[in-house]
N, C-alpha and C positions, 0 to 999 in steps of 0.2 A: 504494500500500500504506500502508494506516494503521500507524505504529509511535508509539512513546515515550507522550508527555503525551495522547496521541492517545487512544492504546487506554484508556487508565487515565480518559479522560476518557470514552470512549464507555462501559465497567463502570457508573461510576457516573450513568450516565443511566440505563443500561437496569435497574439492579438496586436496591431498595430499599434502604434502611439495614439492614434485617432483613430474612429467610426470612418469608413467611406464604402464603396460598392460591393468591396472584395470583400468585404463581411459585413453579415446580415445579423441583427440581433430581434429579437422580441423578446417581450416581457408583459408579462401578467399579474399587475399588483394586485388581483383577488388573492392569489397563492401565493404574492412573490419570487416569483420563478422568472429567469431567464434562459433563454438559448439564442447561443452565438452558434453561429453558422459558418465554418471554416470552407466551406464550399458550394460550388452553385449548384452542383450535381444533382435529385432529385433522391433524397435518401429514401432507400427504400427496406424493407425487413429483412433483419438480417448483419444489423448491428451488432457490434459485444459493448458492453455498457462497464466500466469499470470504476467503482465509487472512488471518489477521492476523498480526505476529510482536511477541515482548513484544520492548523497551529493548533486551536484552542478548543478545537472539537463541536464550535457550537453555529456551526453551517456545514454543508455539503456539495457537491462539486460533482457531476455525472460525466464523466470523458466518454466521450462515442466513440468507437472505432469501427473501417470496415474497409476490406482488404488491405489490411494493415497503416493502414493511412486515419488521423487523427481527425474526424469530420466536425465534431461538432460538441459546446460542452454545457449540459445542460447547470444552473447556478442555483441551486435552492437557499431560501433567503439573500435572495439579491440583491435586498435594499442597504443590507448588511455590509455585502463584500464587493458590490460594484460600485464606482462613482455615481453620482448620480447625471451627470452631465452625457454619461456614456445610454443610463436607462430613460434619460429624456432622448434620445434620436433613436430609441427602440418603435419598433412597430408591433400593433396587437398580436396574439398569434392568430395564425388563419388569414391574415394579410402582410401583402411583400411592402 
C-alpha cells in the first residue's frame, strides 16, 4: 500500500501544475468525491482499483489502473485533500 510522501509524490506526477484539457476532473459535493481523469480514452470494465490511504489515515484515494497504465484516481473527501481552486473548474459527473 502506497501511503505518506508516497501518494503526494504519485499526485504530482500524474497531475499538472494547473487544470487544462489533458485532464478532466469532476466532482460531486453530495458525496465529496472527485475523479481526475488521466485520459480521454472511454474507460470501460475492467479496471483494477487499488486503495490508496492519505498520511493521516483520514481520507482515501482510488488509483485506477488498466493495461497497466494509470487512468484515473478517484478522491474521497475531496474537499479535504484537493484545492479548492482545482474542485471549482470541476464538472458534475455525467457531464464533460
Amino acid at each position: 500500500m502506497l501511503v505518506g510522501v508516497g501518494l503526494v509524490m504519485l499526485v504530482r506526477l500524474v497531475l499538472p501544475l494547473s487544470h487544462d484539457e489533458r485532464v478532466r476532473i469532476t466532482y460531486d459535493p453530495e458525496v465529496d468525491a472527485a475523479y481526475i481523469y488521466l485520459t480521454d480514452v472511454e474507460l470501460e470494465p475492467g479496471l483494477d482499483t487499488i486503495p490508496l490511504e492519505t498520511p493521516d489515515g483520514s481520507a482515501m484515494v482510488n488509483m485506477d489502473w488498466k493495461d497497466g497504465k494509470i487512468v484515473g484516481l478517484e478522491v474521497l473527501d475531496a474537499s479535504i485533500l484537493l484545492h479548492p481552486d482545482l474542485l471549482a473548474q470541476a464538472t458534475s459527473p455525467g457531464r464533460s
